[in-house]
ZADODO-869931 format. One record per atom (N, C-alpha, C): x, z, y; residue in three letters. Coordinates in steps of 0.001 Angstrom, whole numbers, padded with zeros to 6 digits, always signed. Layout:
N
XZYala
...
REM end
This chain:
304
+106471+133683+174300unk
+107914+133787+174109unk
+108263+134882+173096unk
+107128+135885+172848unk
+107463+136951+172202unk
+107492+136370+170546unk
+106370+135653+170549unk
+106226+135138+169199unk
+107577+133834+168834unk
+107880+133271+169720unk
+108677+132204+169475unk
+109869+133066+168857unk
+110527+134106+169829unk
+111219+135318+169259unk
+111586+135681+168128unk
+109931+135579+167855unk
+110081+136671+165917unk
+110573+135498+165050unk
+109696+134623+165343unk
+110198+133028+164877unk
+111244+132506+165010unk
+112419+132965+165863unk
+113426+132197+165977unk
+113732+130428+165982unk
+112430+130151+167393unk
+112653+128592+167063unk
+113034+128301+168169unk
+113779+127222+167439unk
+115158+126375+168535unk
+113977+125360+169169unk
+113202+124619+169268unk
+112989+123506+170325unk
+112636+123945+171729unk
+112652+123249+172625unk
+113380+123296+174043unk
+111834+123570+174679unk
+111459+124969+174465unk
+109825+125266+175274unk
+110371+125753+176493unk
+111411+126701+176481unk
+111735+127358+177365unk
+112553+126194+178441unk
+113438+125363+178234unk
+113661+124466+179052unk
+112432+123443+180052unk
+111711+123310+178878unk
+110527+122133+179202unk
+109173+122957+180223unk
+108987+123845+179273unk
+107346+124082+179562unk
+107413+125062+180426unk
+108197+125871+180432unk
+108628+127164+181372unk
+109173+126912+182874unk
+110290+126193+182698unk
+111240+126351+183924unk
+110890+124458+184292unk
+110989+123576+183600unk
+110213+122450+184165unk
+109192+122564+184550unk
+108195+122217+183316unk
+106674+122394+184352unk
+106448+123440+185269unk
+107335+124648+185452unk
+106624+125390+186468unk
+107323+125395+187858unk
+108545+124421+187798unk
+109100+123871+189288unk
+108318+122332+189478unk
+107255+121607+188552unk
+106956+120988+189270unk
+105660+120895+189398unk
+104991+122202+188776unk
+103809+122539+189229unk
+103737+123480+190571unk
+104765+123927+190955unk
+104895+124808+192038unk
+105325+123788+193310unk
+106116+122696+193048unk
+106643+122009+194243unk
+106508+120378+193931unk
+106375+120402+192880unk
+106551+118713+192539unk
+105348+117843+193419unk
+105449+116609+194032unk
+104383+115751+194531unk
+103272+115462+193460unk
+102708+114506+193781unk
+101588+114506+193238unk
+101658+113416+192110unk
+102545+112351+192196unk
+103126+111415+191531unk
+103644+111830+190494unk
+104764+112659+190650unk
+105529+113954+189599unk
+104779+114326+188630unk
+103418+115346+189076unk
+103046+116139+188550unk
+102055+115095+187701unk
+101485+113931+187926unk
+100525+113372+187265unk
+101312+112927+186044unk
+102544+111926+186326unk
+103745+111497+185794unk
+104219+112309+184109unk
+104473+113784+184828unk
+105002+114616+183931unk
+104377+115466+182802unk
+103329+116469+184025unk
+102921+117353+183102unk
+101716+117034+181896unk
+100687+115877+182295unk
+100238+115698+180795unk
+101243+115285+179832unk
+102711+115202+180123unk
+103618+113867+179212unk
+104017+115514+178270unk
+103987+116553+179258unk
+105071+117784+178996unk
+103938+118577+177833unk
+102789+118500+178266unk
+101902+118964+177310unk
+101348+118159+175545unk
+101916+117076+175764unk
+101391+116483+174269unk
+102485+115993+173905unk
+103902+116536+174505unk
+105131+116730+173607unk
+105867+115363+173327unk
+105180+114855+174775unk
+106229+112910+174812unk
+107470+113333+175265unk
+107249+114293+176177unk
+108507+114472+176997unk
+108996+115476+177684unk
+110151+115652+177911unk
+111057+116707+178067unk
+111968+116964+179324unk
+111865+118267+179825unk
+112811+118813+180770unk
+113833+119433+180921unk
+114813+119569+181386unk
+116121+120238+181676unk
+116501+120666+183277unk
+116855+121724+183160unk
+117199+122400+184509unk
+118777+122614+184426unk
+119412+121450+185593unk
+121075+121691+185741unk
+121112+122037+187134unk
+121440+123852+186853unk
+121342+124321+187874unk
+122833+124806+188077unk
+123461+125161+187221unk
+124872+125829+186772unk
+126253+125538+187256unk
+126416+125388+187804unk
+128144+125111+187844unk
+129186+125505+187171unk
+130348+125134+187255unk
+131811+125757+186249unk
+132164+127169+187051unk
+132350+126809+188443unk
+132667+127834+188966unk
+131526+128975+189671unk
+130226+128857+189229unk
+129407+129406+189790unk
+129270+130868+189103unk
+129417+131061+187931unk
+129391+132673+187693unk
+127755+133120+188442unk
+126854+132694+187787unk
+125238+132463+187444unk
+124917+132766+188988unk
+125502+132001+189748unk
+125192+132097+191178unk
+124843+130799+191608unk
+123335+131055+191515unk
+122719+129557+192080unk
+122904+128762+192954unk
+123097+129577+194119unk
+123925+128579+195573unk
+125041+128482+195398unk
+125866+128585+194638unk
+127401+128199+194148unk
+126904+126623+193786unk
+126281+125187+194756unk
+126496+124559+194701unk
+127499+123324+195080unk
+128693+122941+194374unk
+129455+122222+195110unk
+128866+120465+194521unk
+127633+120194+193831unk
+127304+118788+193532unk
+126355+118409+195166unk
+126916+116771+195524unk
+126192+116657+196629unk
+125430+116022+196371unk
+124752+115984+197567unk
+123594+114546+197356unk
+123632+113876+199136unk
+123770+112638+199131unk
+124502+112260+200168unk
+123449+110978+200917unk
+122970+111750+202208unk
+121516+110832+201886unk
+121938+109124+202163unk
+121260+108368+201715unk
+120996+106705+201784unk
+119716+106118+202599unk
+119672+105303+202240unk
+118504+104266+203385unk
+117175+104548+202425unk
+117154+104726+201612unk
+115693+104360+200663unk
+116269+106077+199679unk
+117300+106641+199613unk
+117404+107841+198547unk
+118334+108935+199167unk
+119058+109192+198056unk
+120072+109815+197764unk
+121137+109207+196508unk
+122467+109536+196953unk
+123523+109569+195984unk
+123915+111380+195596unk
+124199+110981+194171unk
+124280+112337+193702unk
+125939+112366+192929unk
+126981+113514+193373unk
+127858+113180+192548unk
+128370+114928+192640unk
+129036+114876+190934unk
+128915+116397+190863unk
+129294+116934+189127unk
+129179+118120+188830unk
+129329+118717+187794unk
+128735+119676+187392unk
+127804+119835+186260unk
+126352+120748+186059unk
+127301+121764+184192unk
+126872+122768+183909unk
+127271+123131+183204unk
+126256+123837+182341unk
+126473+124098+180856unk
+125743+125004+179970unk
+124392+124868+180423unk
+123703+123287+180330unk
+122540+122863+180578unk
+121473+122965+179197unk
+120745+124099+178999unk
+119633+124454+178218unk
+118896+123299+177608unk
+119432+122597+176684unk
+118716+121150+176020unk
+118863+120363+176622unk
+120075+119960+177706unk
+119950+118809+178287unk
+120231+117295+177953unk
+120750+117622+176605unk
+120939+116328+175496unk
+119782+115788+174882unk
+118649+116614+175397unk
+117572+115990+174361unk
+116475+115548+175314unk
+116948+115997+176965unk
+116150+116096+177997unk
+115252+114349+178399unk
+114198+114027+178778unk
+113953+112445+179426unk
+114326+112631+181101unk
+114648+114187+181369unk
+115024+113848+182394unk
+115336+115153+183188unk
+116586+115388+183946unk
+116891+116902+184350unk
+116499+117480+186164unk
+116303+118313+186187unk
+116018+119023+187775unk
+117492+119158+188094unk
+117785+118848+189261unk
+119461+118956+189447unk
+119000+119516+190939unk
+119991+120464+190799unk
+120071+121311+192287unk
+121536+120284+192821unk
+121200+120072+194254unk
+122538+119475+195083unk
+122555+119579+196349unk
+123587+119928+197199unk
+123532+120198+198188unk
+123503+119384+199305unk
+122341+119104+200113unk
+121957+118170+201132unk
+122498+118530+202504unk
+123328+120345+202443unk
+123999+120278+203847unk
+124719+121576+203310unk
+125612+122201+204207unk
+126075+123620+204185unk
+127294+124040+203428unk
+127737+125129+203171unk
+129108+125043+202288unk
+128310+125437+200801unk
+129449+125632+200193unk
+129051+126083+198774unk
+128038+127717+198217unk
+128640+128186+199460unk
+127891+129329+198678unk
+126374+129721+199721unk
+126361+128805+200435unk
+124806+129354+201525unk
+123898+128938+200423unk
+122410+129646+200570unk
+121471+129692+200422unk
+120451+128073+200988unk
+120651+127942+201982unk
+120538+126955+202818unk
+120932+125995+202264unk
+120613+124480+202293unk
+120789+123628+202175unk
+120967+122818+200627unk
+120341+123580+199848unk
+120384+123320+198297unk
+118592+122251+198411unk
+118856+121574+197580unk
+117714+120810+197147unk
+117606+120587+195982unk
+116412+120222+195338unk
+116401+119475+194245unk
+116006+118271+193673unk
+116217+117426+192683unk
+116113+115968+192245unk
+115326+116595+191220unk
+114801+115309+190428unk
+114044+115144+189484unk
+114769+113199+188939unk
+115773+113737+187879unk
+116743+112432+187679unk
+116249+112160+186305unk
+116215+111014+186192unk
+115900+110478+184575unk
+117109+110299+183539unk
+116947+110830+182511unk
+118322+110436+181408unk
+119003+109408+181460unk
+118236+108497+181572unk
+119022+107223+181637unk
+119415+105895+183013unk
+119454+107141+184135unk
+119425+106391+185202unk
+121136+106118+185356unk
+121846+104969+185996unk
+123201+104747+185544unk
+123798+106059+186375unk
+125733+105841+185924unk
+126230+107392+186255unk
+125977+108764+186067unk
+124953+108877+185093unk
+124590+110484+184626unk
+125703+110420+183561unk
+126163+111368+183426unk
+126897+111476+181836unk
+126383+112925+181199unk
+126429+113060+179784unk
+125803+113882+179423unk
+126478+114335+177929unk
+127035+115183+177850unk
+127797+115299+176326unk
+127024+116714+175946unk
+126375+116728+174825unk
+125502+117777+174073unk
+126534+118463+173273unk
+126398+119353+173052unk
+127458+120402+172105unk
+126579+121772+171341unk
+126341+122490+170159unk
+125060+123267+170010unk
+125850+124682+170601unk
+125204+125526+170421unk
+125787+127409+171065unk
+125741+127734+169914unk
+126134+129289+169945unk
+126557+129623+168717unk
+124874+130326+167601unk
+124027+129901+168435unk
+122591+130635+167972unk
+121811+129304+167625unk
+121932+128181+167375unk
+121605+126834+167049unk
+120888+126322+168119unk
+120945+126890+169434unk
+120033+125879+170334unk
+121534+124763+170728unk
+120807+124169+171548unk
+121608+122757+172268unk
+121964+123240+173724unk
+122878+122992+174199unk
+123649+122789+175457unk
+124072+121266+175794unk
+124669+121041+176989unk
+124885+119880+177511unk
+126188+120331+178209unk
+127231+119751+178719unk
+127680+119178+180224unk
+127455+118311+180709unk
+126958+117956+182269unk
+126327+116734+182797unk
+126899+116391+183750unk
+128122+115477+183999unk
+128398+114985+185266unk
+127454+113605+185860unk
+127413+113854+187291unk
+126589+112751+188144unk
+128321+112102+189126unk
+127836+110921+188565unk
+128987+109590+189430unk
+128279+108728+190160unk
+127846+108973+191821unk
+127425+107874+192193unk
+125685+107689+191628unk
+124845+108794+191155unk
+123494+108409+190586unk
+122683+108268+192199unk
+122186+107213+191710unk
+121247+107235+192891unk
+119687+107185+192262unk
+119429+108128+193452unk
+117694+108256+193162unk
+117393+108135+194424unk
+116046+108117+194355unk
+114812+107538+195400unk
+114505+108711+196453unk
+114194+109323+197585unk
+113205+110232+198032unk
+112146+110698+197362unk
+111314+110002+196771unk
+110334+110754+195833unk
+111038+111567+194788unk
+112371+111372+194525unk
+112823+112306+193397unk
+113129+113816+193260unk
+112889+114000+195120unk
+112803+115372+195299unk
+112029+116110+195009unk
+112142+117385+194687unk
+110909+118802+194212unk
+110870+119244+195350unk
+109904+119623+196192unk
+110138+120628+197435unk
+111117+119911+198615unk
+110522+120996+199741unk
+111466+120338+200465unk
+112703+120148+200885unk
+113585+118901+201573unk
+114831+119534+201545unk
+115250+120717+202323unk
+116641+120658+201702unk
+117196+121907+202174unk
+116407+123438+201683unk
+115518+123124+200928unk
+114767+124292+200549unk
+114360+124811+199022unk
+115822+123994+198278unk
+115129+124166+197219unk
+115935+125687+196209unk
+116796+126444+197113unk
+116974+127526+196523unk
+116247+128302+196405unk
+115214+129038+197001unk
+114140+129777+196956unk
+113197+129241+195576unk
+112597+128535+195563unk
+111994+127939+194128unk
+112648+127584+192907unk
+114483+127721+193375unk
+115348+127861+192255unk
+115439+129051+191622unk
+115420+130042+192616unk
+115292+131604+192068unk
+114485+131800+191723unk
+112814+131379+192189unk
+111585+131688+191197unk
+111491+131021+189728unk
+111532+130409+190064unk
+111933+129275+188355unk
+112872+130073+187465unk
+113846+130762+187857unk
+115095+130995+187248unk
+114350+132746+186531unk
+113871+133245+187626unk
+113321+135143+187755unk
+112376+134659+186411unk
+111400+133066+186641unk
+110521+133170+185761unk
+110985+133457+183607unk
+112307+132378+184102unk
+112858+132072+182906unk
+113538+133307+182209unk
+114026+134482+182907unk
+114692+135637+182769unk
+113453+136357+181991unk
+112365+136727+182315unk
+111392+137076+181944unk
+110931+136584+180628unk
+110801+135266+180769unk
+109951+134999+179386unk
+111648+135229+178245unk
+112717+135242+179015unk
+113868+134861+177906unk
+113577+136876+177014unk
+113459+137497+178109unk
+113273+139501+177782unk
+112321+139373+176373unk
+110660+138505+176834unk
+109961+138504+176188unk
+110652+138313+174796unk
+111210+136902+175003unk
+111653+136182+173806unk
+112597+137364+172876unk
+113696+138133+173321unk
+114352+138756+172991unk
+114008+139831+172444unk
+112812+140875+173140unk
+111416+141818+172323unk
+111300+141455+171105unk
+111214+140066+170823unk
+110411+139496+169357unk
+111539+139399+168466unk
+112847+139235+169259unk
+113910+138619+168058unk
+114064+140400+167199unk
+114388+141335+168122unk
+114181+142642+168389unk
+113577+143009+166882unk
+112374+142572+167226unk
+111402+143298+166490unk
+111092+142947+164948unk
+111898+141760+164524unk
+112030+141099+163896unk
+113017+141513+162990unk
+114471+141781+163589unk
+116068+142667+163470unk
+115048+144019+162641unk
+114189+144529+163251unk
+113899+146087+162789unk
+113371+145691+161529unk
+111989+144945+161428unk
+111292+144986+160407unk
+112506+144231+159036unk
+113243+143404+159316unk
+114322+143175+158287unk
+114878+144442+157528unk
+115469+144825+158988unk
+116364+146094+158048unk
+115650+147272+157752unk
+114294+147502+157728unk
+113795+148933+157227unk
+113281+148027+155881unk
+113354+146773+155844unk
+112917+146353+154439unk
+113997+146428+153518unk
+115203+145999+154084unk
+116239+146244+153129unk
+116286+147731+153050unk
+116229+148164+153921unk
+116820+150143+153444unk
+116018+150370+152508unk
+114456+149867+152241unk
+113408+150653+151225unk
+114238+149607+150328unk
+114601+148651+149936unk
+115110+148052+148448unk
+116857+148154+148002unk
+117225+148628+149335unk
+118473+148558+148623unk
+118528+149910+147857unk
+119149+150316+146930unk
+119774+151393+146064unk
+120957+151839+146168unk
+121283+152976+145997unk
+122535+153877+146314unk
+122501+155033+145342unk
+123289+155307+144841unk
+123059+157059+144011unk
+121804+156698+143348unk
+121284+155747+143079unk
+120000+155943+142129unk
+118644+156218+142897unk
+118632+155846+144389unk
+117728+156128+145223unk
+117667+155062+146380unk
+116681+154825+147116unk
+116764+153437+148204unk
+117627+154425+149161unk
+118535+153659+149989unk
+119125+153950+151435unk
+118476+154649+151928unk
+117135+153748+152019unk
+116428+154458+153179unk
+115775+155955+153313unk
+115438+156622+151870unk
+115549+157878+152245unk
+116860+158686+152815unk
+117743+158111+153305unk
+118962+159052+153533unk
+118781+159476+155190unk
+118691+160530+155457unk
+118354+160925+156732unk
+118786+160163+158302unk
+120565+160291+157737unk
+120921+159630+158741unk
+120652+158332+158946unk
+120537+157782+158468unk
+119883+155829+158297unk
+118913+156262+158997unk
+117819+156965+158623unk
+116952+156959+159352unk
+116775+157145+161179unk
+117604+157952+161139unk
+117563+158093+162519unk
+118586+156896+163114unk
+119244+156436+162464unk
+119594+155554+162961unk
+118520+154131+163552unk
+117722+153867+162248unk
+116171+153248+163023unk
+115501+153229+163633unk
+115117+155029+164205unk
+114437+155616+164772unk
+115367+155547+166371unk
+116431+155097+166559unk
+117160+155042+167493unk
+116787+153455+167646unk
+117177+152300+167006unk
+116560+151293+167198unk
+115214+151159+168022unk
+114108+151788+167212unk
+112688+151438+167497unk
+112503+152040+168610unk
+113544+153349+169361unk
+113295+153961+170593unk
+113869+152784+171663unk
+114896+151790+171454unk
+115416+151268+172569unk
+114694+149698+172764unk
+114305+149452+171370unk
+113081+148158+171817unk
+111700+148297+172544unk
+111465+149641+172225unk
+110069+150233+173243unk
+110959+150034+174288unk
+112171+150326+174865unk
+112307+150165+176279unk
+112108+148908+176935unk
+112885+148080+175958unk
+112758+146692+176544unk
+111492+146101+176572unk
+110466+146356+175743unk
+109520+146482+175434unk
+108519+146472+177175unk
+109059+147763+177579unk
+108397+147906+178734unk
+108842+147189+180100unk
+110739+147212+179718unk
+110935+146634+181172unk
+110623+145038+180797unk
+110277+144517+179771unk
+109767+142978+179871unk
+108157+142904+180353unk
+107544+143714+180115unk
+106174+144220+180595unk
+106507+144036+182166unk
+107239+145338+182828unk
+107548+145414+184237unk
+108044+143963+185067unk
+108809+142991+184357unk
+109330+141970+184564unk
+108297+140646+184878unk
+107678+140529+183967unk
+106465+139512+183561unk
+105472+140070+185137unk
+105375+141542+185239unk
+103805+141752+185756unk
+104770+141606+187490unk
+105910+141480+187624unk
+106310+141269+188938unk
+106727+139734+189797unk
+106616+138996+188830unk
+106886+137873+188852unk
+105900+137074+189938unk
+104922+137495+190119unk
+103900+136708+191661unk
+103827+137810+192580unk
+105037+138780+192516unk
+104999+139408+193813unk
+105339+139038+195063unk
+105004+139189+196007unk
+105134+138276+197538unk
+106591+139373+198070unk
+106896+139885+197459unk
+108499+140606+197813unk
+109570+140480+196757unk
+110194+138977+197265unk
+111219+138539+196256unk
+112248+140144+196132unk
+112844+140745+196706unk
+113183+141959+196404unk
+112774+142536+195432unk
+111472+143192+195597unk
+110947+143817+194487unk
+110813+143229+193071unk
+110453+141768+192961unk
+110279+141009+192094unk
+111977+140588+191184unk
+113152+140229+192186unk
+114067+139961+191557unk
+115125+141684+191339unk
+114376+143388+191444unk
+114923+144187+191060unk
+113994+144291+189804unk
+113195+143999+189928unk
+112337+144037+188296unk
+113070+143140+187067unk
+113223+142176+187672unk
+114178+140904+186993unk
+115284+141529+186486unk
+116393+141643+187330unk
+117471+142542+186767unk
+117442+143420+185943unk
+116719+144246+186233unk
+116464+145998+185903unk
+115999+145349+184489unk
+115297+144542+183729unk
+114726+144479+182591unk
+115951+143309+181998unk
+116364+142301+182415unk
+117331+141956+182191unk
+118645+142692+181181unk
+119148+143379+182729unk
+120123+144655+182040unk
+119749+145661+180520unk
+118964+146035+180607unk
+118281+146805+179607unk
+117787+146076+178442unk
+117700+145133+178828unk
+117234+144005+177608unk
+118243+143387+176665unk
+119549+143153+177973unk
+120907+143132+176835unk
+121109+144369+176391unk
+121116+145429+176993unk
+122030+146654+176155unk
+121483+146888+174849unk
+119943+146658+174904unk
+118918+146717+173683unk
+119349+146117+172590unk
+119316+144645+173135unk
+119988+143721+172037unk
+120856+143658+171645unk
+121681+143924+171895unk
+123060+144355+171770unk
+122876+145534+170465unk
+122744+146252+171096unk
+122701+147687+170180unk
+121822+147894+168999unk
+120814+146932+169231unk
+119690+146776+167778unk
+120185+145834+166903unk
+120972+144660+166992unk
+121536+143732+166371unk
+123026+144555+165926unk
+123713+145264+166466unk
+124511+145970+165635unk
+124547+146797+164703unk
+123457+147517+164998unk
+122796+148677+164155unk
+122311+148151+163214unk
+122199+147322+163399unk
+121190+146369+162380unk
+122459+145652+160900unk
+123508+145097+161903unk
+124716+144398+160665unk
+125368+145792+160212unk
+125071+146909+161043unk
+125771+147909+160046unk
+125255+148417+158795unk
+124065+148917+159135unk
+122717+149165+158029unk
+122816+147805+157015unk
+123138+146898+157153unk
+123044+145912+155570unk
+124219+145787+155257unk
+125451+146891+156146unk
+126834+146650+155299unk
+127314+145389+155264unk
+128105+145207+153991unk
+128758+143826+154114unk
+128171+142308+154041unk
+126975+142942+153832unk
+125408+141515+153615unk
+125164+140857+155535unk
+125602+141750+155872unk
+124889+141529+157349unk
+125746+140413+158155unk
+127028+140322+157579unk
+128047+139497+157968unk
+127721+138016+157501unk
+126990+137880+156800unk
+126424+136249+155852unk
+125901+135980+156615unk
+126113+134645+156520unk
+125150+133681+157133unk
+123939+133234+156158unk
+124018+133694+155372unk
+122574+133746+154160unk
+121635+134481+154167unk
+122057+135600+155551unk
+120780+136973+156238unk
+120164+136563+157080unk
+119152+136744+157365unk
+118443+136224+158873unk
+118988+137116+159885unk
+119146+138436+159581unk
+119539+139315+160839unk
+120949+138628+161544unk
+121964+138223+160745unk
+123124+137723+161744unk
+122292+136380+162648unk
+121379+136217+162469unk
+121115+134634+162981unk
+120241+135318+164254unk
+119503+136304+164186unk
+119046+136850+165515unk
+120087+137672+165907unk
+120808+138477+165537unk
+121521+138851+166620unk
+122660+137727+167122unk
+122669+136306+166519unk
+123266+135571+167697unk
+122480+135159+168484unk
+121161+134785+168475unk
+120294+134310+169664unk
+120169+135247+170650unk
+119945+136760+170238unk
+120219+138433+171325unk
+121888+138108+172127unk
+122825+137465+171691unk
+124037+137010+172271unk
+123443+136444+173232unk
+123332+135751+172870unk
+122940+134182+173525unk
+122207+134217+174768unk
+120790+134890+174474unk
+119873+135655+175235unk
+120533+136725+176866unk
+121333+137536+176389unk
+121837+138215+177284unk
+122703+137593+178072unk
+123877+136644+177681unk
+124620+135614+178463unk
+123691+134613+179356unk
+122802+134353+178697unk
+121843+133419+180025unk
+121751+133423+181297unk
+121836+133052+182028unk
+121675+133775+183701unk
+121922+135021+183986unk
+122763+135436+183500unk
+123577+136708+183826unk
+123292+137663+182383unk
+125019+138260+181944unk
+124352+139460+181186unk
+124294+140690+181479unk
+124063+141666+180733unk
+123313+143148+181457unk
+124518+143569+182434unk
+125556+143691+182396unk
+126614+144148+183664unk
+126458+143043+184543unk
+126522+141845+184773unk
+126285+141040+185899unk
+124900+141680+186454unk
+123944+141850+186095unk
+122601+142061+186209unk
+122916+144064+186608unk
+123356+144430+185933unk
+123218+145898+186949unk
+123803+145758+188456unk
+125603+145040+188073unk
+125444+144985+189565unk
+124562+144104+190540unk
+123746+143058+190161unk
+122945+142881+191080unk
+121901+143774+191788unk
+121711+144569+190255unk
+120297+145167+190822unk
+120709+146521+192160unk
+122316+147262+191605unk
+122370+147877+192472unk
+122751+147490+193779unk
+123031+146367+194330unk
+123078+145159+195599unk
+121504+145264+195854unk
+120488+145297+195033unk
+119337+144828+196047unk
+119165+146443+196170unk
+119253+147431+195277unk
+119076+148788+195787unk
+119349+149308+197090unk
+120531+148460+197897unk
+121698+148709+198796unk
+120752+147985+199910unk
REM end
């Protein structure tokens, strides 16, 4: 993810290979997993996770889509939001609720629905960093019992691991865009000219870099801390690591992508620079499943 980062590439790994294959290598049957993951590895085919709601405010059990059981399935009817490639998806993980109110923990499940099964609707729209989004309403979709991941009523817990996983590799991803933002602009400071001399000898610029390169070592580490907590057997500990690098990972990005359009002046505002094009994916990045203030106050809730 770190390298995809420096690279700034849009196709859907992080939807597919990350947060798909690893909810249905963790829970998927055996049918699923034969089905999918060689399809997911030689790039036939593709995953999407509609976990989101309108009114959920990156709160996973904020499910109000049901799933309403049948003789041979389920009916699914509902509203999924800001779905990570789900326009390009063969087929999405849909969280729905098989019992309970909207906001329990309890009673969330998940499907495994195909693009083109009838009543999905699906309207693609891009973000402002060139990846793809979706909205996905379900009318009446019916799927089978085998279409479940895990068991019912149990599929919030493996929603949050999937999700902790995706937070992580997204930090990684964000390290690279990071690091990428720096090496740009210390190249422009050595070529641009001023007074008959590059920028970049001018002291204060400098420390202005040197302030950069101090706050990507941070993130640096809490994506380190993040990654190495991720198979801890104390979701606590594991989802304050999550946060904690999260949070710090936006403020980073944030602050290195600004520093960054200030240092190239009025160049930095083009869309003919690469730096404006990573610091919209560092946008982008931090809004994902919470950004760094959603994510402090979580972390200080699990502190509590």
């Amino acid at each position: 993810m770190q390298a995809l980062g420096r690279g700034l590439v849009l196709e859907p790994y992080l939807s597919t290979a990350v947060l798909g294959a690893g909810l249905l290598t963790a829970a998927g049957n055996a049918e699923q997993r034969s089905g999918w993951l060689p399809a997911i590895v030689d790039g036939t085919k593709r995953l999407a996770l509609a976990a989101l709601e309108p009114q959920a405010r990156f709160d996973l059990a904020q499910v109000r889509t049901s799933a309403e059981p049948k003789a041979e399935g389920y009916v699914l009817n509902g509203r999924k939001s800001v779905v990570l490639h789900g326009d390009s998806a063969d087929a999405l993980i849909v969280s729905a609720r098989t019992r309970g109110e909207d906001s329990e923990r309890e009673g969330v499940s998940l499907f495994l629905v195909n693009a083109d099964v009838s009543g999905l609707g699906v309207r693609g729209f891009p973000s402002i960093d060139g990846q793809r989004c979706a909205e996905v309403t379900l009318s009446n979709v019916f799927v089978g019992r085998d279409a479940m991941i895990g068991a019912v009523d149990g599929g919030h817990a493996l929603l949050e691991q999937c999700v902790d996983t995706g937070i992580a590799a997204l930090c990684a991803e964000s390290v690279g865009c990071m690091e990428m933002v720096l090496e740009i602009t210390v190249d422009y400071l050595r070529t641009r000219t001023q007074f008959g001399r590059p920028i970049g000898t001018f002291q204060v610029l400098q420390h202005r870099v040197a302030d950069m390169a101090i706050a990507i070592e941070q993130a640096r580490s809490a994506a380190y801390l993040a990654a190495g907590r991720l198979r801890d057997s104390d979701s606590v500990e594991r989802r304050k690591a999550i946060s904690a690098a999260k949070a710090l990972v936006g403020r980073s990005g944030r602050y290195v992508g600004q520093q960054a359009i200030q240092l190239h002046g009025g160049m930095g505002m083009t869309d003919e620079l690469a730096v404006g094009h990573y610091f919209k994916r560092l946008t982008c990045i931090d809004m994902t499943w919470g950004d760094a203030q959603h994510h402090t106050e979580l972390y200080a809730q699990l502190l509590a």
